[in-house]
C-alpha positions as CSV (number, residue, x, y, z in Angstrom):
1,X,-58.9,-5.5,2.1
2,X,-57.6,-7.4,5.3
3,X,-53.9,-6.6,6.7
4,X,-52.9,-10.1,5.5
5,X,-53.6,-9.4,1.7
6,X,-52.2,-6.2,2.0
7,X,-49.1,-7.5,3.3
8,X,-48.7,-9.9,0.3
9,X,-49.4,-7.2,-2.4
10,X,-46.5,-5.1,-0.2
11,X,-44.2,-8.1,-0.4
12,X,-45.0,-9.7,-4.0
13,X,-43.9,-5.6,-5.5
14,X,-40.8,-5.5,-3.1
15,X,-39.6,-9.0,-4.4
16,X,-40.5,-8.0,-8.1
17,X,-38.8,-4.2,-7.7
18,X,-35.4,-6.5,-6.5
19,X,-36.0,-8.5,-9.6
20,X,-35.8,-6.0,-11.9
21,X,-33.0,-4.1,-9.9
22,X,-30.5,-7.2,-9.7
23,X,-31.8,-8.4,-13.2
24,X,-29.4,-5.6,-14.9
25,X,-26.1,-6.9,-12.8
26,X,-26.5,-10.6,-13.2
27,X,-26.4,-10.0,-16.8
28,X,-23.0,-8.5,-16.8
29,X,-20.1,-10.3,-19.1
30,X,-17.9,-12.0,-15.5
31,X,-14.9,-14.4,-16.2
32,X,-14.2,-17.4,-14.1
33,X,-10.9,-19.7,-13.8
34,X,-11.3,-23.4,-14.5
35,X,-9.3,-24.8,-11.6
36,X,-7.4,-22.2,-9.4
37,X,-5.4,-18.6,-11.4
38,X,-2.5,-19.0,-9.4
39,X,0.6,-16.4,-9.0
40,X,3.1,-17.2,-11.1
41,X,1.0,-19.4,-12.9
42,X,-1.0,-20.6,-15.8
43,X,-4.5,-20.8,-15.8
44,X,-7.7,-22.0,-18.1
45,X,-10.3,-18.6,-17.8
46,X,-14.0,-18.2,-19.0
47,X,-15.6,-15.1,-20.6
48,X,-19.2,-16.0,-19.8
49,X,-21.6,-13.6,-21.4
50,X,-25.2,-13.8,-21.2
51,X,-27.5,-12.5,-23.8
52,X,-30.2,-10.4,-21.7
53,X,-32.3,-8.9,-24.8
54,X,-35.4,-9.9,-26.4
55,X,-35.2,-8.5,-29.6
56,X,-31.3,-9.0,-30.6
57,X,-28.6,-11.7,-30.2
58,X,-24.8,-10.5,-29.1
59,X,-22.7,-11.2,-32.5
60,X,-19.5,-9.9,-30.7
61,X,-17.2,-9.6,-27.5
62,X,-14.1,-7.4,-27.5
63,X,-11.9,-8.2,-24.3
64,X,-8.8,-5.8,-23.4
65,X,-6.4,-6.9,-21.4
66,X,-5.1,-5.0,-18.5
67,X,-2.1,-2.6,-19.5
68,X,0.2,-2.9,-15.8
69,X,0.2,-6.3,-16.2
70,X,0.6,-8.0,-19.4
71,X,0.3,-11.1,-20.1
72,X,2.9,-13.0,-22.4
73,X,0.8,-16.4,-23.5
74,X,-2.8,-16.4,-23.9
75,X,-4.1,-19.2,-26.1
76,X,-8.1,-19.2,-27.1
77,X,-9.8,-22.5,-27.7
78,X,-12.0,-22.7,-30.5
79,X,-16.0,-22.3,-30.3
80,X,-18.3,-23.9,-33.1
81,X,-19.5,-21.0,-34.6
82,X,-17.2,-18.1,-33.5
83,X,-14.1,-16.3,-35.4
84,X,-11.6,-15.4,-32.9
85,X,-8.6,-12.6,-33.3
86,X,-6.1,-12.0,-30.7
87,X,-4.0,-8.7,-30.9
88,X,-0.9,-8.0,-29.7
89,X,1.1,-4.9,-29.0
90,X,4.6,-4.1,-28.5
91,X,5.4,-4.1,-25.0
92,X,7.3,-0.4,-23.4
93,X,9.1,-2.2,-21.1
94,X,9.7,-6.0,-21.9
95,X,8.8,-9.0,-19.6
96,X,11.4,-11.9,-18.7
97,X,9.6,-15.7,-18.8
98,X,10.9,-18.3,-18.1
99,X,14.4,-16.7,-19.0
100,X,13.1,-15.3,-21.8
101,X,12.7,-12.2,-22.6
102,X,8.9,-11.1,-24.4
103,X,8.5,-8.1,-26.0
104,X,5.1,-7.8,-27.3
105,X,1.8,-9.2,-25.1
106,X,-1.7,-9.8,-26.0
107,X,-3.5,-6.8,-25.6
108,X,-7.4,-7.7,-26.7
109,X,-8.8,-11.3,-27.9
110,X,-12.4,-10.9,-30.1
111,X,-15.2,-12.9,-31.0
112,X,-16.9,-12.5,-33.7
113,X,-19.1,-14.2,-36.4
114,X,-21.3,-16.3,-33.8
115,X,-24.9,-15.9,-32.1
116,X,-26.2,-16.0,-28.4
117,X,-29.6,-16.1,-28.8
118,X,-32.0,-14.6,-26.2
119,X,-32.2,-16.5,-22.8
120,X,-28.8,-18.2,-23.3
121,X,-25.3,-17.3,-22.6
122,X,-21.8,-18.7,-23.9
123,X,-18.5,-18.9,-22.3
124,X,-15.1,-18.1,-24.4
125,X,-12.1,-19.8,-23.1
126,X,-8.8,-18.9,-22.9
127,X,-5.5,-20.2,-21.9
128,X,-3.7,-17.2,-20.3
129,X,-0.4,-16.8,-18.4
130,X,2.3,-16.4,-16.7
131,X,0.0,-14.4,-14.6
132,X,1.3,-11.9,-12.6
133,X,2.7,-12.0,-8.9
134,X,2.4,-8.5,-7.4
135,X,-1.5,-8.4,-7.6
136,X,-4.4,-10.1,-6.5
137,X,-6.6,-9.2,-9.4
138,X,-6.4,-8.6,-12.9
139,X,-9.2,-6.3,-14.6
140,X,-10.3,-7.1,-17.7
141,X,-12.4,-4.5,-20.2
142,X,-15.1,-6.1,-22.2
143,X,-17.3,-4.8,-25.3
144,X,-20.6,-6.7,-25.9
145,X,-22.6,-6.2,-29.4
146,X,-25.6,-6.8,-30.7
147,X,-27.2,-7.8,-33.8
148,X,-29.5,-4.4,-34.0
149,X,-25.9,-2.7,-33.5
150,X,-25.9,-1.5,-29.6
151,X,-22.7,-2.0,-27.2
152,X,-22.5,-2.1,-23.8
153,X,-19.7,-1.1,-22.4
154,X,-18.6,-3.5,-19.4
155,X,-15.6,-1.3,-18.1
156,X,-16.5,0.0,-14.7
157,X,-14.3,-0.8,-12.3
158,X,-15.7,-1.7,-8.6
159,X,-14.1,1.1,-5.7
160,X,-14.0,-0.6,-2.6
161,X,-17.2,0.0,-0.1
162,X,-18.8,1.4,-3.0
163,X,-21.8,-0.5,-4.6
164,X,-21.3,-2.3,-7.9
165,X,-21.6,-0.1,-10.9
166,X,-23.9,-0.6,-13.5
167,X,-21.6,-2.2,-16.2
168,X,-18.8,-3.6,-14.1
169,X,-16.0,-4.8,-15.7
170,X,-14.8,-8.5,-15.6
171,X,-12.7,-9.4,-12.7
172,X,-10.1,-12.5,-12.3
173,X,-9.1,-12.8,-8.5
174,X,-5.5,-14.9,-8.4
175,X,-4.8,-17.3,-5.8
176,X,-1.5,-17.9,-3.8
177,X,1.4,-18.5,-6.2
178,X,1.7,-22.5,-6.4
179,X,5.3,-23.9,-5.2
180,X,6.5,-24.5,-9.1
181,X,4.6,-21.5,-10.4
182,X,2.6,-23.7,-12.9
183,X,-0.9,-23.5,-12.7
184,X,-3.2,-26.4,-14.0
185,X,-2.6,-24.9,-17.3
186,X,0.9,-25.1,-17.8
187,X,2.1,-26.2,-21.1
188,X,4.9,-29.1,-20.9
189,X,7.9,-29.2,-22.6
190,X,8.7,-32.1,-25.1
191,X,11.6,-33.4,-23.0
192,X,9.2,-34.0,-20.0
193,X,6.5,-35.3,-22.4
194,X,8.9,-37.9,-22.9
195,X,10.5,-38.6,-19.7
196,X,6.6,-38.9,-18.6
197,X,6.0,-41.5,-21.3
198,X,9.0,-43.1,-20.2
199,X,8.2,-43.0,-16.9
200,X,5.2,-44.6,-17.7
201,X,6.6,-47.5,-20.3
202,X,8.9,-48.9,-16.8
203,X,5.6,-49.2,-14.8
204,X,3.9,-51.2,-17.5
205,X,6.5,-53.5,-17.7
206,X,7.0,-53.9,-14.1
207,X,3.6,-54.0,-14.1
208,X,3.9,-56.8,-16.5
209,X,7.1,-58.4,-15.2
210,X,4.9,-59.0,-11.4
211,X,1.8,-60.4,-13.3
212,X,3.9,-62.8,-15.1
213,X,5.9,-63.9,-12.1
214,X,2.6,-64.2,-10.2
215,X,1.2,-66.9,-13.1
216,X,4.6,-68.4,-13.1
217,X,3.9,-69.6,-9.0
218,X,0.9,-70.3,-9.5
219,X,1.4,-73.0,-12.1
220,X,4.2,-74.3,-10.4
221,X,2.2,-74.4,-7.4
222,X,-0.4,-76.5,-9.1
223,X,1.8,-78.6,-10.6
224,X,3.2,-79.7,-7.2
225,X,0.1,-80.4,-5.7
226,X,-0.6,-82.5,-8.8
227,X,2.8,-84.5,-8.4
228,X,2.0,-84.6,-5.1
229,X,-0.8,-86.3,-5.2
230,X,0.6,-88.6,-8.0
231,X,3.2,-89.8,-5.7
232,X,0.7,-90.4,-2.9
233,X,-1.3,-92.5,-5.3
234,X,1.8,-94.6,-6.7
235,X,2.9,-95.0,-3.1
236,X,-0.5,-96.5,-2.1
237,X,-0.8,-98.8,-5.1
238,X,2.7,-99.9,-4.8
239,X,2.3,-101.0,-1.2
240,X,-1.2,-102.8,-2.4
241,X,1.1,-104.7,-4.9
242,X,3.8,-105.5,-1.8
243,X,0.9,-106.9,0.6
244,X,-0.6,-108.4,-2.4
C-alpha cells in the first residue's frame, strides 16, 4: 500500500469519527428568534427539534421556562397536527408590565399529539415577552419523547471554556434593549390600531385628492390647446373671407 492510499484511508476514518462525534450535538432541541429578542422586548422564538432516530418518531416536547426570569406573555401558534398546553404558576414575587402588576407566569408550554418522523425536524413557535433586561440569555429546559417511550433530557447547561455537554439545553441570547422596548413582536393596542387605520384613511384620500387634481389640469390643459387651435383656425378663415 503506497503512502498516498494510506493517507486517504487515515483521513476518510478521521472525517467519519468527527461525523459521528458532532452527529449527537447537531441533533440537540436549540431555539432561535425570528427577527431580533430584544431587552425589554417582545419577540417571535423557535423550538426546532430534530428527530435523529431510526426506529421512533418524537410524539412530545416539554419546555420549562427559566425560574429568575419569568416571563409574563408567551403566546404559542398553532401546528397542524400538534396539541399544545401552556402552564402557568403563581409567581413568589410579582412582576410590574406595562404598569401592571402579574402575578402568575408561564412556567412550561408542551407539545403533544403530533409526529416528527425520522430525518425531519419541526419548529414550535412561540410569542414570548416582556423579556427580561438584566440578562443576556435566557435558558430554557426541554424534554424530547419518543414513540418507543425514551426521553432525552436537554438540560445541561454550557460553563464557560468548557466544551458543550452532551444534551445541552436550549439557549435564547437577547439583543440590546430597543429604544421603545417593543420588539418585532409587540402586540398593539386597539387605540393605535385605529389611529394607524386612520392614519392611513388621510393618505388615501390625499392620495386621491393629488390624482384627481392632476386629471383636473390635464383636461383643462387639453382643452386649451384645443380652443387654441380653434381660434387660430377661425382667425385664418375669417381673414380668407376679409381678402376674399
Amino acid at each position: 500500500m503506497n503512502v498516498s492510499r494510506r493517507i486517504a484511508i487515515a483521513g476518510a476514518v478521521a472525517a467519519s469519527s468527527v461525523l459521528m462525534l458532532a452527529g449527537p450535538a447537531l441533533a440537540h432541541v436549540s431555539v432561535q428568534p425570528e427577527g431580533a429578542a430584544a431587552k425589554g422586548g417582545y419577540a417571535v422564538v423557535n423550538f426546532k427539534v430534530p428527530n435523529e432516530r431510526d426506529d421512533a418518531q418524537t410524539v412530545k416536547l416539554e419546555v420549562s421556562f427559566p425560574a429568575d426570569h419569568p416571563l409574563a406573555s408567551v403566546q404559542p401558534q398553532a401546528v397542524p397536527g400538534w396539541t399544545v398546553e401552556v402552564t402557568k404558576s403563581k409567581l413568589d414575587k410579582p412582576l410590574t408590565v406595562h404598569g401592571k402588576q402579574i402575578n402568575e407566569a408561564v412556567t412550561k408550554v408542551t407539545w403533544s399529539g403530533g409526529k416528527v418522523e425520522s430525518g425531519y425536524f419541526q419548529k414550535f413557535p412561540l410569542s414570548i415577552g416582556a423579556l427580561p433586561t438584566d440578562t443576556d440569555k435566557l435558558v430554557f429546559k426541554a424534554i424530547q419523547t419518543y414513540s418507543n417511550g425514551e426521553t432525552v433530557r436537554w438540560i445541561e447547561e454550557q460553563k464557560q471554556g468548557a466544551e458543550e455537554p452532551a444534551n445541552p439545553a436550549p439557549v435564547l441570547t437577547l439583543s440590546a434593549a430597543a429604544a421603545d422596548h417593543h420588539g418585532a413582536a409587540a402586540p398593539a393596542s386597539d387605540d393605535k390600531k385605529d389611529d394607524m387605520a386612520g392614519h392611513d384613511d388621510k393618505k388615501t384620500e390625499a392620495a386621491s385628492d393629488s390624482k384627481d387634481t392632476d386629471n383636473t389640469a390635464r383636461v383643462l390643459g387639453v382643452v386649451g390647446i384645443v380652443v387654441g387651435v380653434a381660434g387660430v383656425a377661425f382667425g385664418v378663415l375669417a381673414g380668407r373671407r376679409r381678402a376674399a
